[in-house]
N, C-alpha and C positions, 0 to 999 in steps of 0.2 A: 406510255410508261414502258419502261426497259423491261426483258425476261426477269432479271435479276431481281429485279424493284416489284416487280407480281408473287415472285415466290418468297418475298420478303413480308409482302403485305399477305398472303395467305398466312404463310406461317405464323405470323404475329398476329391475325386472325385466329385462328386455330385456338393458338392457345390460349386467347383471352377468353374464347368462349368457352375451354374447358376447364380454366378456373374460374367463370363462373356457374357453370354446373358444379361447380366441387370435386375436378378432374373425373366425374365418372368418364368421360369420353377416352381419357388416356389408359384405363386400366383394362386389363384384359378379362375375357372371359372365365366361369369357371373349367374350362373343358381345354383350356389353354395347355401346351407340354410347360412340364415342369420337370426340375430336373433334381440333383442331391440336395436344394437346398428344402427343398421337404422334407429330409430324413427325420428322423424323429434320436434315430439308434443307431450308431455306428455298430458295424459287425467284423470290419477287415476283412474282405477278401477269403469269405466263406464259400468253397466251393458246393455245387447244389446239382440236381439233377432233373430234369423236366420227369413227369409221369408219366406212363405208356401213351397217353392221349397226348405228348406233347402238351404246352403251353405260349399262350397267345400275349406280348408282350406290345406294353404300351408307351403312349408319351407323360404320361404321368400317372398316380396311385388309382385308380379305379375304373370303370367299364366308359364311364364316359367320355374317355379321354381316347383320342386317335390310335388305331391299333399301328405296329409299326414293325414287326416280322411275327414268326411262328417259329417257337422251337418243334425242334422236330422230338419225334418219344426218343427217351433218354437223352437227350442232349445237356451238356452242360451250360451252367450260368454262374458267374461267379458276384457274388449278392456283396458289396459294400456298405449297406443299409438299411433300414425297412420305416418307413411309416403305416399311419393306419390313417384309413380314410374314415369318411363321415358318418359310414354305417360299421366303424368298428372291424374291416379286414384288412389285415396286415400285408402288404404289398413291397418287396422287395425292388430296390432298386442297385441294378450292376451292369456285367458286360457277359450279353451272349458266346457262347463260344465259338461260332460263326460268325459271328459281326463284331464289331469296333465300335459299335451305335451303342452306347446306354440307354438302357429302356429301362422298365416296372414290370414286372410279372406279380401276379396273387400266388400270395404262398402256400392255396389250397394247389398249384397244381406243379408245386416243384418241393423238393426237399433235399434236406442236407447229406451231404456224403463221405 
């Protein structure tokens, strides 16, 4: 059998077995990065300001999600959104002022300026 003809026969594998699991195979984790399409709320480009402790920014709304930098204290974040996660806190998602990465930060530890 050719490379080609193997990776055909997997694939087409693959996916017969994860419909019939009922795609669980194909969907991701809860702790997966996620990005604006979680917002809940648009805000526009609300500028914001980490608290003396700085704040620790994620790949998606809550702590179990991949951490992904550290504002540093008082840095800026500029919040395009906010959802709320599963236990009810509000998590802003935008762009740090040192990076070009959008992350999520919890909006206990940033606020508006």
């Amino acid at each position: 059998m050719s490379t080609s003809r193997v990776g055909k026969t997997l694939a087409t594998l693959t996916a017969a077995t994860a419909m019939a699991f009922g795609g669980t195979l194909m969907t991701a984790t809860g702790a997966a990065a996620v990005g604006g399409s979680a917002c809940e709320v648009n805000i526009k480009n609300t500028q914001m300001i980490a608290g003396s402790f700085g704040a620790q920014t994620r790949s998606g709304p809550g702590t179990s999600y991949s951490k992904k930098a550290h504002l540093a204290s008082f840095e800026g974040f500029y919040a395009r959104c906010y959802a709320k996660n599963s236990a009810g806190n509000r998590w802003y998602y935008g762009d740090p002022n040192s990076s070009s990465s959008r992350s999520w930060v919890f909006a206990g530890n940033v606020q508006a300026i």
